[in-house]
Biopython code that builds the backbone (N, CA, C, O; Angstrom):
import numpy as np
from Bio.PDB.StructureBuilder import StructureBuilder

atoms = [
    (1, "UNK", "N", (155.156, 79.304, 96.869)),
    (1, "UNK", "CA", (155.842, 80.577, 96.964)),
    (1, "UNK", "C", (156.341, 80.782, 98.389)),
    (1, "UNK", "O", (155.766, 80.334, 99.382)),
    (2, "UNK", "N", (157.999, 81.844, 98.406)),
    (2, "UNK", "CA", (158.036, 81.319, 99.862)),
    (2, "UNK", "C", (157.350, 83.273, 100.291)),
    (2, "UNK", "O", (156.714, 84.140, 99.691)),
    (3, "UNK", "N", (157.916, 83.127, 101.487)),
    (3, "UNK", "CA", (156.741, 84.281, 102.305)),
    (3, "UNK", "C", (157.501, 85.435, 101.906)),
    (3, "UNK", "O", (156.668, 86.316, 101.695)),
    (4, "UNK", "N", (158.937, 85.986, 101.644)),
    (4, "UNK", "CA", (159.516, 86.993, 100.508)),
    (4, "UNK", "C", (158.665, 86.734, 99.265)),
    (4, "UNK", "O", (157.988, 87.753, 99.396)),
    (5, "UNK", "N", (158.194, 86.194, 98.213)),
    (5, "UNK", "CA", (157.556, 86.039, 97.120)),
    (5, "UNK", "C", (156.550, 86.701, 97.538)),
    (5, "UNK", "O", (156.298, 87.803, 97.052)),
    (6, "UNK", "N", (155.763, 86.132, 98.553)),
    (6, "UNK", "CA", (154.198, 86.736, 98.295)),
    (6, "UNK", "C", (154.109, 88.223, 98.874)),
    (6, "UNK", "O", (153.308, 89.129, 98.644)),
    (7, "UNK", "N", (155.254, 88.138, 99.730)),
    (7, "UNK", "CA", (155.097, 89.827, 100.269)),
    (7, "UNK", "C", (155.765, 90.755, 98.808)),
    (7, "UNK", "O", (155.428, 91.910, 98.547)),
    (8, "UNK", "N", (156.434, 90.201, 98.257)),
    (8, "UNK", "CA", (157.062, 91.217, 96.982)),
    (8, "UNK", "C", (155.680, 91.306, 96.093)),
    (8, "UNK", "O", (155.137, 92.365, 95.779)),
    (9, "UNK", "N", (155.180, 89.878, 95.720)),
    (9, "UNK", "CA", (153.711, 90.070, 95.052)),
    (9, "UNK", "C", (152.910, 91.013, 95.216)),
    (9, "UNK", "O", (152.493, 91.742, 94.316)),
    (10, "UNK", "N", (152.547, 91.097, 96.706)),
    (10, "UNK", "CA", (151.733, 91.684, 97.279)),
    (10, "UNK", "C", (151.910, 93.571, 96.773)),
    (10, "UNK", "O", (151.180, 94.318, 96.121)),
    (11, "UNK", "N", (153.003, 93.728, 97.339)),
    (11, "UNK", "CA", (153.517, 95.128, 96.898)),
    (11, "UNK", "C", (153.145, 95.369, 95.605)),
    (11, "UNK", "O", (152.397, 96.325, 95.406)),
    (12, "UNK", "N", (153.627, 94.490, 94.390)),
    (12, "UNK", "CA", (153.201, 95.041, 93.100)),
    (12, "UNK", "C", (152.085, 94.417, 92.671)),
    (12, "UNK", "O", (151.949, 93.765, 91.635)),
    (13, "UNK", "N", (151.100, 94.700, 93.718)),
    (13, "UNK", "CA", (149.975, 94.144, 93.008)),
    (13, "UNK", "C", (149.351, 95.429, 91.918)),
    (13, "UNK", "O", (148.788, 95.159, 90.857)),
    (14, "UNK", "N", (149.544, 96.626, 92.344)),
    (14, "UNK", "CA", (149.736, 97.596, 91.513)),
    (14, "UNK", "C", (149.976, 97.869, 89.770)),
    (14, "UNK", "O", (149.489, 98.469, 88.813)),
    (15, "UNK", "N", (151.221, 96.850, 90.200)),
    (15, "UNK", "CA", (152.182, 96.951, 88.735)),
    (15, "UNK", "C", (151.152, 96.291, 87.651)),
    (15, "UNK", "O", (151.191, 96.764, 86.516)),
    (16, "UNK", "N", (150.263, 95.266, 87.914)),
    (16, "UNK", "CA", (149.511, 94.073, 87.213)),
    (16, "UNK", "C", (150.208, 93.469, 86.027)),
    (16, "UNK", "O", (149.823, 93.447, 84.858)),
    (17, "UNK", "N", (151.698, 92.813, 86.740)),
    (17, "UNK", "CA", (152.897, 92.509, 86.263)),
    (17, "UNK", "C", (152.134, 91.639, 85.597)),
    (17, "UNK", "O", (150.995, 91.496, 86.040)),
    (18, "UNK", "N", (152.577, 90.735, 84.231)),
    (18, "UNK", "CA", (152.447, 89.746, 83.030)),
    (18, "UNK", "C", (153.292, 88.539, 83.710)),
    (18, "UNK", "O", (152.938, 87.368, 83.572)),
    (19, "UNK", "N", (154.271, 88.864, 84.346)),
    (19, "UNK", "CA", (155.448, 87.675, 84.579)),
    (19, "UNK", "C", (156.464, 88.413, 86.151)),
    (19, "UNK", "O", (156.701, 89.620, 86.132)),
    (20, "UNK", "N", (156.847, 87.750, 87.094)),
    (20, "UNK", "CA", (157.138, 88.234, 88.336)),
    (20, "UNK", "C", (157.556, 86.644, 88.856)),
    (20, "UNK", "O", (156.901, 85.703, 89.303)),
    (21, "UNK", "N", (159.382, 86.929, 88.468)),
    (21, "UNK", "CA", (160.182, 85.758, 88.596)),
    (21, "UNK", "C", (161.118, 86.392, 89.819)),
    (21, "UNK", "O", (161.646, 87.503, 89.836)),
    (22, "UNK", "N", (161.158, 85.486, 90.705)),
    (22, "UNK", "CA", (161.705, 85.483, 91.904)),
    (22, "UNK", "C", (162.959, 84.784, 92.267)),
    (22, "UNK", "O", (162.597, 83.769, 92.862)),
    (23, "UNK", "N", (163.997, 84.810, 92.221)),
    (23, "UNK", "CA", (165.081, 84.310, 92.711)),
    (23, "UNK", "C", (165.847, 84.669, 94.395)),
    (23, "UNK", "O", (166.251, 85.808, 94.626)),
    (24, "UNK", "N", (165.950, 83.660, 95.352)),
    (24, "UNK", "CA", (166.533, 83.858, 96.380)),
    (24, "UNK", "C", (168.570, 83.732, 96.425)),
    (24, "UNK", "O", (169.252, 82.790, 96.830)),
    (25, "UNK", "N", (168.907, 84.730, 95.991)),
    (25, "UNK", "CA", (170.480, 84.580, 95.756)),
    (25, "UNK", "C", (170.681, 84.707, 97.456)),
    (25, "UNK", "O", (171.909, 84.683, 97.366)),
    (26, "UNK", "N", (170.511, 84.794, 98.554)),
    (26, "UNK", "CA", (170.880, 84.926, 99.595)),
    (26, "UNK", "C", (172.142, 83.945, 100.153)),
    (26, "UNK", "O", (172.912, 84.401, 100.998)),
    (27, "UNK", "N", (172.303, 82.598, 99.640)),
    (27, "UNK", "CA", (172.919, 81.882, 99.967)),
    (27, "UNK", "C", (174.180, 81.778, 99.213)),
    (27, "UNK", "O", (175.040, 80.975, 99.574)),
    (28, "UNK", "N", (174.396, 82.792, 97.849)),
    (28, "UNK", "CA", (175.682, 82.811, 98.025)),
    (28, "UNK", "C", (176.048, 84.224, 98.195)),
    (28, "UNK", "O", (176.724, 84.839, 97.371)),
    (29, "UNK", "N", (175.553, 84.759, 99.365)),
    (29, "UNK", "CA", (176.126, 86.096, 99.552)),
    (29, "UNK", "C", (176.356, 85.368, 101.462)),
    (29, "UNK", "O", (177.061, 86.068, 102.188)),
    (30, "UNK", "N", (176.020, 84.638, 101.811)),
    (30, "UNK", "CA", (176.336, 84.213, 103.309)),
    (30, "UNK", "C", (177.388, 84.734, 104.071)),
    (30, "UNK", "O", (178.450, 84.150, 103.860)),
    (31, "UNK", "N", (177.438, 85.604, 104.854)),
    (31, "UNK", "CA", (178.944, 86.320, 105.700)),
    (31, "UNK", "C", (179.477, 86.926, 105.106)),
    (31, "UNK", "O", (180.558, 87.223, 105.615)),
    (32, "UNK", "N", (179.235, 87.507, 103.801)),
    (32, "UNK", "CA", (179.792, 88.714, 103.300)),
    (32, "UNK", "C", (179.532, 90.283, 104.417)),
    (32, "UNK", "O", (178.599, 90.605, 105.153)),
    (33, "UNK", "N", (180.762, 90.911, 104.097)),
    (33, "UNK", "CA", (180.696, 91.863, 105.057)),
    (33, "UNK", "C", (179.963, 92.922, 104.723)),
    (33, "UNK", "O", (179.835, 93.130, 103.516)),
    (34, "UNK", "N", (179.109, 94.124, 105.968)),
    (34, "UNK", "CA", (178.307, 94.516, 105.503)),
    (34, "UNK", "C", (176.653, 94.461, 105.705)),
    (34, "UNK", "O", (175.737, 95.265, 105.876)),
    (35, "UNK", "N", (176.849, 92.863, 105.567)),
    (35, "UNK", "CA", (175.390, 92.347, 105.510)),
    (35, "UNK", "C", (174.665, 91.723, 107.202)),
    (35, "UNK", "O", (174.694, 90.640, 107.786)),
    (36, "UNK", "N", (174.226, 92.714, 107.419)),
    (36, "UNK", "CA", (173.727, 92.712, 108.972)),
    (36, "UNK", "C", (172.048, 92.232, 109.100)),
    (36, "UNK", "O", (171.283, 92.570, 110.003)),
    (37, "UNK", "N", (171.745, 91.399, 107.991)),
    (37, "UNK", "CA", (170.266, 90.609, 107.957)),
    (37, "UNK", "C", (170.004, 90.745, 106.823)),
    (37, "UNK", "O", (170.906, 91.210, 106.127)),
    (38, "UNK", "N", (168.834, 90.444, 106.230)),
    (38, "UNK", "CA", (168.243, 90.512, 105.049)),
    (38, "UNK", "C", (168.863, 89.942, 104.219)),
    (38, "UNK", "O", (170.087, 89.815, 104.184)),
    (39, "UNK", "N", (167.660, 89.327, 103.064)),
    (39, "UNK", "CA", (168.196, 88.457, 101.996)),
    (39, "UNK", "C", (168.809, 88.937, 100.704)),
    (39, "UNK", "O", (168.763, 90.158, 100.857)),
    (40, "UNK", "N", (169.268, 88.754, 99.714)),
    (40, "UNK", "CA", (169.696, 89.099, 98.703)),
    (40, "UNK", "C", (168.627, 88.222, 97.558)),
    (40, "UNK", "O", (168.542, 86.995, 97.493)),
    (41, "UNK", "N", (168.027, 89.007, 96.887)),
    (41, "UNK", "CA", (167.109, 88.282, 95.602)),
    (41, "UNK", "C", (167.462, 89.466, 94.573)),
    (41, "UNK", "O", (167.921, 90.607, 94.619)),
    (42, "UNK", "N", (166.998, 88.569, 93.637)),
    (42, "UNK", "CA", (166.508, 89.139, 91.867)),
    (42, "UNK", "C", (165.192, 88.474, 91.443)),
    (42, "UNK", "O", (164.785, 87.315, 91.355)),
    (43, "UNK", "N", (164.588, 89.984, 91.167)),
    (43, "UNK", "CA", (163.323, 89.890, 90.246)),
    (43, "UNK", "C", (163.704, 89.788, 88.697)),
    (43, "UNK", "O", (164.861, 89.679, 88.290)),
    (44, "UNK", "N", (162.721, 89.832, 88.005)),
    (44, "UNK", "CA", (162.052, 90.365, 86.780)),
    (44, "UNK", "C", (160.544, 90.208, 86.848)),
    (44, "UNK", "O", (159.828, 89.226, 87.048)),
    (45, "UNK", "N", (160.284, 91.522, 86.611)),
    (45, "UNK", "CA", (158.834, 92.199, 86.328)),
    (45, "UNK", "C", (158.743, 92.426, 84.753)),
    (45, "UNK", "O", (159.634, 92.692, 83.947)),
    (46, "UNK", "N", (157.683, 92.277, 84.619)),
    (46, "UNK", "CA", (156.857, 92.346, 83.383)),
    (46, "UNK", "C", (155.553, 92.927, 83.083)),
    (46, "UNK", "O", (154.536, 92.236, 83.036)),
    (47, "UNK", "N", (155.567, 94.417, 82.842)),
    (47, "UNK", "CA", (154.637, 95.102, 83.298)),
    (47, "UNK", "C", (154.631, 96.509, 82.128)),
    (47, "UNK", "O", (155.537, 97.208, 81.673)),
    (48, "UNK", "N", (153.188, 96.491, 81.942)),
    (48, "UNK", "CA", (153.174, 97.932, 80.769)),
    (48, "UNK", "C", (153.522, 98.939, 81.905)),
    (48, "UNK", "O", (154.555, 99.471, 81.497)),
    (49, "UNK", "N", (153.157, 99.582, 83.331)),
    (49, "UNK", "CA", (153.768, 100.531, 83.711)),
    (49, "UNK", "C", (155.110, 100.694, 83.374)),
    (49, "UNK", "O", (155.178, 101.921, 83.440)),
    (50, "UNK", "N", (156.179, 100.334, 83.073)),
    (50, "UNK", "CA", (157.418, 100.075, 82.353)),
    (50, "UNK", "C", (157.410, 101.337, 81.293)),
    (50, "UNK", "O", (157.994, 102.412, 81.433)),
    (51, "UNK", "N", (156.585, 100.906, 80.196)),
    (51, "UNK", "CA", (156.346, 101.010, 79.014)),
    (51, "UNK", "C", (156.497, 103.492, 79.093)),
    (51, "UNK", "O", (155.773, 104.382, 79.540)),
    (52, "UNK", "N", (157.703, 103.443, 78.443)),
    (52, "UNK", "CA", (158.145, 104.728, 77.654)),
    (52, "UNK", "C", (158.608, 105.025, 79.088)),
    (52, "UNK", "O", (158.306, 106.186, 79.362)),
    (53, "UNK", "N", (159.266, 104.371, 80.162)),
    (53, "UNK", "CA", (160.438, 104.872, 81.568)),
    (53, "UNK", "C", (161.548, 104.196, 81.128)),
    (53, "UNK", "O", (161.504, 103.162, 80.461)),
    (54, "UNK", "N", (162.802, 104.909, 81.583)),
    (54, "UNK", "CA", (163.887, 104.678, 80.983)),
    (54, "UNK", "C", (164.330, 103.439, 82.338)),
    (54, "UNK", "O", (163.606, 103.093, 83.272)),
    (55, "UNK", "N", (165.524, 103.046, 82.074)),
    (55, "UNK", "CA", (166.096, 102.231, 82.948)),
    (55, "UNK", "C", (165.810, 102.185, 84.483)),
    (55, "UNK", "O", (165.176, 101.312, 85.075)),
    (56, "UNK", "N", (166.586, 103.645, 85.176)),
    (56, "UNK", "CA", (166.789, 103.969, 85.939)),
    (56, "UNK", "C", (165.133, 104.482, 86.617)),
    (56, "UNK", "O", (165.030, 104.895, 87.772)),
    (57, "UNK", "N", (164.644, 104.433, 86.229)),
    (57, "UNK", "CA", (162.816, 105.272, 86.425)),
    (57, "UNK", "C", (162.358, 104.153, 86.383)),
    (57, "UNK", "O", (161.529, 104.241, 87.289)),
    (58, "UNK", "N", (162.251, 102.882, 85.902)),
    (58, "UNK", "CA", (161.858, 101.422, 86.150)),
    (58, "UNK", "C", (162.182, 101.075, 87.645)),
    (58, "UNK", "O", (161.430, 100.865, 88.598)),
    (59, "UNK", "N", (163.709, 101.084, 87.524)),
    (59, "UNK", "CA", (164.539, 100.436, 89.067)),
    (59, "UNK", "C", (163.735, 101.781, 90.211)),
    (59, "UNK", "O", (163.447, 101.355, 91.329)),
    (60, "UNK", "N", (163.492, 102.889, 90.010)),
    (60, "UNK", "CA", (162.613, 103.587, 91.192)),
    (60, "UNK", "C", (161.816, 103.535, 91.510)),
    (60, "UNK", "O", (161.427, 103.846, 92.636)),
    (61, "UNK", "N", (161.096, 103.012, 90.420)),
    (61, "UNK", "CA", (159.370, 102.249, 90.832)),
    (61, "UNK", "C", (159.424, 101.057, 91.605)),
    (61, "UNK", "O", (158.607, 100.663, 92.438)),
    (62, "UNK", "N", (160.812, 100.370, 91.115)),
    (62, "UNK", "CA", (160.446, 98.952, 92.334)),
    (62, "UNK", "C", (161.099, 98.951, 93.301)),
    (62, "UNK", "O", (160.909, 98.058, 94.126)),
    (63, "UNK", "N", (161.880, 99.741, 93.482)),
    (63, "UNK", "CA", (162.791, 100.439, 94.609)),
    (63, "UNK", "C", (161.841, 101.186, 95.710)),
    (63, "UNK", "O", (162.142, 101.123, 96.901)),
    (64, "UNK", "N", (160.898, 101.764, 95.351)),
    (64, "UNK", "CA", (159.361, 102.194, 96.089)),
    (64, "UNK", "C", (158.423, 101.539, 96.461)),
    (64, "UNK", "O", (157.787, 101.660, 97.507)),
    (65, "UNK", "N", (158.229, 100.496, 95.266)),
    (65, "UNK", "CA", (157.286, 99.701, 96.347)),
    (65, "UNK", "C", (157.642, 98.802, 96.881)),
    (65, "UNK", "O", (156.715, 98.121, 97.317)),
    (66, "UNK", "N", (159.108, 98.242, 97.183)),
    (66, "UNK", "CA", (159.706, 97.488, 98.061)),
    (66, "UNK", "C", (159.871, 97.998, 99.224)),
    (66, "UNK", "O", (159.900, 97.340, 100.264)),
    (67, "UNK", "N", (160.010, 99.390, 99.125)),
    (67, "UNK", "CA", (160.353, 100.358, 100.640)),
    (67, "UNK", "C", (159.996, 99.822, 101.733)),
    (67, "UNK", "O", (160.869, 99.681, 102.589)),
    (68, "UNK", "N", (159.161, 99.547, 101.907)),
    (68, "UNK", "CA", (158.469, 98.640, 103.535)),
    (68, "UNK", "C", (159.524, 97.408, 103.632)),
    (68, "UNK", "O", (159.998, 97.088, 104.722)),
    (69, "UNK", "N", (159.802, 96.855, 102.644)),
    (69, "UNK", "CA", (160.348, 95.674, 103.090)),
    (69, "UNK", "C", (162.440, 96.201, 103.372)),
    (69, "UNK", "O", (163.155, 95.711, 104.245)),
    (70, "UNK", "N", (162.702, 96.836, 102.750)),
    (70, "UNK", "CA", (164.302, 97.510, 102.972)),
    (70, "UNK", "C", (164.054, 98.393, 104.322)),
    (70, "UNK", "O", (164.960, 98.515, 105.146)),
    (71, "UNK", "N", (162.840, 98.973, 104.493)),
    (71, "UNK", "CA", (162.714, 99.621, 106.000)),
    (71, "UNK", "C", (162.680, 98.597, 107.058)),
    (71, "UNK", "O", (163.169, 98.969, 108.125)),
    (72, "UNK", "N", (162.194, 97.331, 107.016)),
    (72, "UNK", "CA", (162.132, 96.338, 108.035)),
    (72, "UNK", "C", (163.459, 95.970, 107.852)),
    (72, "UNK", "O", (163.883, 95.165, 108.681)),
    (73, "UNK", "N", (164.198, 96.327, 107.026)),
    (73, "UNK", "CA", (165.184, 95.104, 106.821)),
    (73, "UNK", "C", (165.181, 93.589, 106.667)),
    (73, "UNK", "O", (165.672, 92.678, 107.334)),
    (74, "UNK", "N", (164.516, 93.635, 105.647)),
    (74, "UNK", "CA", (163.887, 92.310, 105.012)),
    (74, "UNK", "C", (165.036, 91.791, 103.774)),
    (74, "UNK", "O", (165.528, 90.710, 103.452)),
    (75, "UNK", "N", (165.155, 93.324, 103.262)),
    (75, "UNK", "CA", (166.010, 92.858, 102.075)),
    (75, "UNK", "C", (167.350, 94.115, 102.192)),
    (75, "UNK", "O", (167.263, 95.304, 102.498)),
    (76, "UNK", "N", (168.424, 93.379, 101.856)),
    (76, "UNK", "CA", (169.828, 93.639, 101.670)),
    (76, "UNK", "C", (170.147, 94.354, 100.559)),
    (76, "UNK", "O", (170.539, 95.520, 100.508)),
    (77, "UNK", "N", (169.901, 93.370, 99.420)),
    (77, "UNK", "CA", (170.226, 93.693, 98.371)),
    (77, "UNK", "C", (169.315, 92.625, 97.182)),
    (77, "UNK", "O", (169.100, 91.418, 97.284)),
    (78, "UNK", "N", (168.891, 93.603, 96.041)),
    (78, "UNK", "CA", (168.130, 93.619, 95.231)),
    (78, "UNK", "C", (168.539, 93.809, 93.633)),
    (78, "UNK", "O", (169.096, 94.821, 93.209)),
    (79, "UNK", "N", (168.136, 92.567, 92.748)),
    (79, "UNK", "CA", (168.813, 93.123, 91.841)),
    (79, "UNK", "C", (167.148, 92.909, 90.976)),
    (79, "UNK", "O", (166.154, 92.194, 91.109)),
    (80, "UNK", "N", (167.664, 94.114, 89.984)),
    (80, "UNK", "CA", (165.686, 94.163, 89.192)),
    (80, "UNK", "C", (166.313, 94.120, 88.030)),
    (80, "UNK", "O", (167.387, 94.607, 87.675)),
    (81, "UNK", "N", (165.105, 93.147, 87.186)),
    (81, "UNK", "CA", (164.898, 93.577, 85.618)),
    (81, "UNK", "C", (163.847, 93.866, 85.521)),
    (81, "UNK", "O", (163.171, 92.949, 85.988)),
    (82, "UNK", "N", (163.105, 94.826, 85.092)),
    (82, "UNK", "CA", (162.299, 95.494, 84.651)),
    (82, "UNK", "C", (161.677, 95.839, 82.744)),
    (82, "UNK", "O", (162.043, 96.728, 81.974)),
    (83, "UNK", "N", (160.954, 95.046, 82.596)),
    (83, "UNK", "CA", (160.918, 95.168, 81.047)),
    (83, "UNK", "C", (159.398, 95.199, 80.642)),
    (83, "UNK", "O", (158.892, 94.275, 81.280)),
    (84, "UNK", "N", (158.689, 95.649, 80.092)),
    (84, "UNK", "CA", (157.343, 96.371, 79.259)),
    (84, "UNK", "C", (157.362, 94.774, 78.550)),
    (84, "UNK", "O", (158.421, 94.258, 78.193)),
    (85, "UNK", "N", (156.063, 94.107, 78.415)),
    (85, "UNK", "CA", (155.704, 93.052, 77.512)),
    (85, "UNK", "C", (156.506, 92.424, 75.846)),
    (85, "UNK", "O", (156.848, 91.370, 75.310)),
    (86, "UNK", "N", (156.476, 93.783, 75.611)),
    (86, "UNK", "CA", (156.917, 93.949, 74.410)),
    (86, "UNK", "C", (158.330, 93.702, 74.275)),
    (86, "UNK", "O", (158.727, 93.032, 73.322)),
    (87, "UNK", "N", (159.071, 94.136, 75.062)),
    (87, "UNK", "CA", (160.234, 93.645, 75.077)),
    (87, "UNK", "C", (160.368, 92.445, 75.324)),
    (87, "UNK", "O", (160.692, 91.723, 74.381)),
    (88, "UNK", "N", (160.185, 91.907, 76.518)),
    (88, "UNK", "CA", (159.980, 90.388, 77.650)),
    (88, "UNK", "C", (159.789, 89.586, 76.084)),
    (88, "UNK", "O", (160.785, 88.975, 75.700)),
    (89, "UNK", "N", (158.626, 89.568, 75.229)),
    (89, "UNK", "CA", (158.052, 88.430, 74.504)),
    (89, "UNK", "C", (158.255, 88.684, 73.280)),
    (89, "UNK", "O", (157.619, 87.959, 72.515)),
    (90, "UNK", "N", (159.046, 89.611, 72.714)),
    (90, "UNK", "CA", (159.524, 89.632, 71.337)),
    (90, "UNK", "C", (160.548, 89.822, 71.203)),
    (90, "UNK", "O", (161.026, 89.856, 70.070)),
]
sb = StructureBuilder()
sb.init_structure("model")
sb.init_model(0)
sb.init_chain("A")
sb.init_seg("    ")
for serial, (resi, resn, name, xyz) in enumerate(atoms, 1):
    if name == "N":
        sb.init_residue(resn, " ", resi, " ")
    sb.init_atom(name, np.array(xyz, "f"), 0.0, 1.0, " ", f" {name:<3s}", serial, name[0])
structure = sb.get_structure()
């Protein structure tokens, strides 16, 4: 795992995600304007906290506990899927 993975881990250790897939898209966002540090990734979480929050109330939960890392400027830009077990595996 690289050291973005385990610090995102770390944050939702909370969530007691099922599945927490990590992608580093940073490299094709390179010199786009705008972007004054920080990486660009996509999750998917897999987590009953999910379970009866609508879309947008998912993306605020991980939008919160990422906060430390968008306050350092760690991360740029973030893209989340967010889905309850039940969905993810059926």
């Amino acid at each position: 795992m690289s050291d973005m993975q385990n610090q995102m881990a770390a944050l939702l250790a909370n969530f007691n995600a099922e599945v927490f897939e990590f992608t580093d898209q940073s490299h094709l966002h390179a010199g786009h304007a705008g972007n004054k540090g920080g990486g660009h990734y996509a999750v998917l979480i897999v987590s009953d906290v999910f379970a009866g929050k609508n879309r947008i109330a998912r993306w605020r939960m991980v939008q919160a506990a990422f906060a430390p890392l968008f306050d350092a400027g760690k991360i740029h830009a973030l893209s989340i899927d967010a889905q309850t077990p039940t969905e993810y595996f059926h």
